[in-house]
C-alpha positions in Angstrom: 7.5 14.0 14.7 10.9 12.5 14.4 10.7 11.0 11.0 13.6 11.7 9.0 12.1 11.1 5.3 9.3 13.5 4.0 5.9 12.6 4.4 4.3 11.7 0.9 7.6 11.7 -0.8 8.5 8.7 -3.0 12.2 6.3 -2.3 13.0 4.0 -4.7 14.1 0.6 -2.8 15.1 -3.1 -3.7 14.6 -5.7 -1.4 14.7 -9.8 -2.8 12.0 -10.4 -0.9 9.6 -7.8 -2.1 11.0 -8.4 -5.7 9.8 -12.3 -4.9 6.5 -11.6 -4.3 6.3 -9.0 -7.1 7.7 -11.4 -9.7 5.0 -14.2 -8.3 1.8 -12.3 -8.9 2.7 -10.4 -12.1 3.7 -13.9 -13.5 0.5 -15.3 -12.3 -2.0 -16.4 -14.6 -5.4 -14.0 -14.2 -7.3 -16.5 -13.1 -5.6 -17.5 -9.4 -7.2 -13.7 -8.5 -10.7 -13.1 -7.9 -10.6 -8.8 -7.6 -13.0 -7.4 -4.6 -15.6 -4.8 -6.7 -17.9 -2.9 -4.9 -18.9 0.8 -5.8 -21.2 3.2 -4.0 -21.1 2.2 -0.9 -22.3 4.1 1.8 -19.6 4.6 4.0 -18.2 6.9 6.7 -15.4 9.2 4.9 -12.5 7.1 6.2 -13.1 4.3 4.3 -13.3 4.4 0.7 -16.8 4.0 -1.3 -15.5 1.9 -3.4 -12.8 -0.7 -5.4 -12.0 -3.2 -7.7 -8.5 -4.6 -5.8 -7.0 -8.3 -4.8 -6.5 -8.8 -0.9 -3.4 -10.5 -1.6 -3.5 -13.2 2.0 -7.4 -13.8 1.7 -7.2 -17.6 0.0 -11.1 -16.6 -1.5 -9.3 -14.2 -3.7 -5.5 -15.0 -4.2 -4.5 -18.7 -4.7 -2.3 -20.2 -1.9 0.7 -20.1 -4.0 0.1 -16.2 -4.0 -1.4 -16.0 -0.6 1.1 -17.7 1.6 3.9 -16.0 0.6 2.2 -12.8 1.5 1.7 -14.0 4.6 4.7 -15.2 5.2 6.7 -11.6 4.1 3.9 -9.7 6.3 5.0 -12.0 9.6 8.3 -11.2 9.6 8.0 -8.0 9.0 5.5 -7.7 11.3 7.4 -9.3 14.1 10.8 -7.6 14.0 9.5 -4.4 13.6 5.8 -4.6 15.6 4.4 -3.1 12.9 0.8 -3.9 11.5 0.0 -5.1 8.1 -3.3 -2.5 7.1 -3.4 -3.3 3.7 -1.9 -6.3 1.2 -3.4 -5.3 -2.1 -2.7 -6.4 -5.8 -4.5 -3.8 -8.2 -4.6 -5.2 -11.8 -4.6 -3.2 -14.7 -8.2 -1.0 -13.9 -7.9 -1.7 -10.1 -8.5 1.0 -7.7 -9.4 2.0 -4.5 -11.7 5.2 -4.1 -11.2 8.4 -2.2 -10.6 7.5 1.5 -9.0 9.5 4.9 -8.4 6.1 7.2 -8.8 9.3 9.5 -10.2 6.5 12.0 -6.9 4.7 12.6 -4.8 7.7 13.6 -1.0 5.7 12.9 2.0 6.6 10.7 2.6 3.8 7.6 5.2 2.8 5.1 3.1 1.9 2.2 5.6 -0.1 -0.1 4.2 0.0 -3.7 5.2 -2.1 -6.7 4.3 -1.3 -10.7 5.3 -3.2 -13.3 5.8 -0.9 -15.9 4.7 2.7 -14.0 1.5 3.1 -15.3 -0.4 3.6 -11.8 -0.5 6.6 -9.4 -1.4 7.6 -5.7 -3.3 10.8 -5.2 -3.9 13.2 -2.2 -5.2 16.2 -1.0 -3.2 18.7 0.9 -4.1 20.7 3.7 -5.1 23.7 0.5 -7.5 20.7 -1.0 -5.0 20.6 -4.1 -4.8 16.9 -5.7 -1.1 15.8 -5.8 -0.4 12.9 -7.8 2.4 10.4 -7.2 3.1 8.8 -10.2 4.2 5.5 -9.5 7.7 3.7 -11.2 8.0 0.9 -12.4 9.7 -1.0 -9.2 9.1 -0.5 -5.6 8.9 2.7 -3.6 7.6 3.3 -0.4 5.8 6.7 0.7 5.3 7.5 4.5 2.6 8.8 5.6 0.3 9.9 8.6 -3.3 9.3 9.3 -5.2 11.0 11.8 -8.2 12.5 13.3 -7.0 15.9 13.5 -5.4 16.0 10.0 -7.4 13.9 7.7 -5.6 13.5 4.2 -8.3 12.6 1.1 -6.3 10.0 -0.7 -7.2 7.1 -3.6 -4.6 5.0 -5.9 -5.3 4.2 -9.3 -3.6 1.5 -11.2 -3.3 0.8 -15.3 -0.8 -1.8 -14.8 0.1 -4.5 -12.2 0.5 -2.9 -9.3 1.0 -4.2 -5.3 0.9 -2.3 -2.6 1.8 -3.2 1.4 0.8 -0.5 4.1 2.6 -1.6 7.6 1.2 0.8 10.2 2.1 1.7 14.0 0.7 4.9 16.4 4.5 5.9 16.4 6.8 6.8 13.9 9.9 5.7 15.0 9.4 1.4 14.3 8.3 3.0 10.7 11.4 4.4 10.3 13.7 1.4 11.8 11.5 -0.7 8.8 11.9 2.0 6.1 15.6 2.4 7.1 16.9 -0.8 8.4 14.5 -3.6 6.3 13.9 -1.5 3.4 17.9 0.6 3.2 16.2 3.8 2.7 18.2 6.5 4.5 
């Protein structure tokens, strides 16, 4: 695996147009967001059983002012770097997003996170079953990480804040690393 950043760590990185989109939804009035809740569900282990979280590009749940600029930062990223966009999520303060393994997808992702003031976290489970929690800053980071088949990784994200997260995906690490490096200055 030739990535050259650790795999669950957290970099700190500034980018204007991340910092755009985080200033347009935590400025956004409440009611331009309709959260998805559903709890319970029965569902295979890769997907989680249940949330309370804002697709950020669906226009049923986001406004367009929100939605199109999401949109718009996920194509270009997605097209200079042929990555995937798996998830654009806004978690407001109570939002979550249950225990999950996306062990179906099998991919390595950059999953860029933004909280306002810190008070969020991501969680896994190592290979032990220890729970690791990553306490989120306020800002963005980005963790990289590794789904698979093979190596399943239990993980949720919690948020008591406003808090934003993009996962861009692809079944090889090295256009995750030309993002996190090149788009993102993370060296």
């Amino acid at each position: 695996m030739p990535l050259s950043l650790d795999l669950f760590e957290k970099y700190t990185f500034t980018n204007s147009n991340f910092d755009e989109i985080a200033t347009l939804v935590t400025t956004a009035s409440e009611d331009v967001f309709t959260p998805v809740q559903l709890d319970n569900l029965e569902v295979p282990r890769a997907m989680p059983s249940s949330i309370n979280l804002v697709p950020l590009t669906d226009i049923d749940n986001a406004s367009l002012e929100v939605a199109v600029p999401c949109r718009e930062l996920i194509q270009e990223i997605e097209e200079e770097y042929g990555l995937i966009c798996t998830v654009a999520a806004y978690y407001p303060s109570g939002g979550f997003i249950g225990w999950h393994t996306n062990e179906n997808v099998e991919m390595y992702n950059a999953i860029c996170t933004y909280s306002h003031e810190g008070n969020s976290f991501f969680e896994y489970k190592n290979n032990s079953d220890n729970v690791i929690r990553v306490d989120d800053t306020p800002g963005w980071t980005v963790k990289i990480t590794r789904w698979s088949r093979s190596e399943p990784v239990d993980h949720r994200a919690v948020s008591d804040d406003h808090r934003i997260t993009f996962t861009f995906s692809h079944k090889d690490s090295e256009p995750i690393n030309e993002f996190v490096t090149e788009y993102l200055g993370i060296t």
